[in-house]
Steps between C-alpha positions, in 0.01 A plus 500: 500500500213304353538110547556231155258250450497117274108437388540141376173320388553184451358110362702225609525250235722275688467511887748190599787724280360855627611410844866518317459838451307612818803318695748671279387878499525521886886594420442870265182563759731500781788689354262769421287487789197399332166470675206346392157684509251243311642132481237334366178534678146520453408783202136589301610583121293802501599643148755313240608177461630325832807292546486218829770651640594865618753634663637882576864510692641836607855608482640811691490688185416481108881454437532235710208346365638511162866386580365164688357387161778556331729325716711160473273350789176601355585392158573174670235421590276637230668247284312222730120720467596468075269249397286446833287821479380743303534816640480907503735691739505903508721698662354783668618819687298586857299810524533739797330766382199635649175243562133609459331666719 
């Protein structure tokens, strides 16, 4: 079964009040076994327009993926992010298909 994925891009607007949120959404990411990928981390914008901050965190499965968003602890602390950054998040389903080759 193919892995879920969060793509978040983000620019923090407020980093004193974006620790509030990074200290909050520990909670969902454990409950749903989260692991990060990309935290941060040194990038080239190679196409597009770049945000300062990327980061890709995989769940066991797309489902998964999906339910920690939508769930009391993540919507917790995405009420601290409101107002501190600007950001894009996708939810994405794995691929396990075959690679080239």
């Amino acid at each position: 079964m193919p892995k879920g994925y969060w793509i978040a891009r983000l620019d923090v607007t407020d980093p004193v009040g974006f620790r509030e949120y990074v200290a909050a959404n520990g909670a969902a990411f454990s409950r749903f076994g989260a692991r990060f990928i990309v935290r941060g981390g040194r990038f080239e914008a190679v196409e597009g327009t770049a945000r300062s901050r990327n980061i890709v965190l995989e769940f066991k499965d797309y489902e998964t993926a999906v339910a920690c968003y939508h769930s009391p602890e993540y919507a917790a602390a995405l009420a601290l992010r409101q107002g501190r950054a600007e950001a894009e998040v996708v939810i994405i389903e794995g691929y396990d298909g075959p690679q080239p080759g």
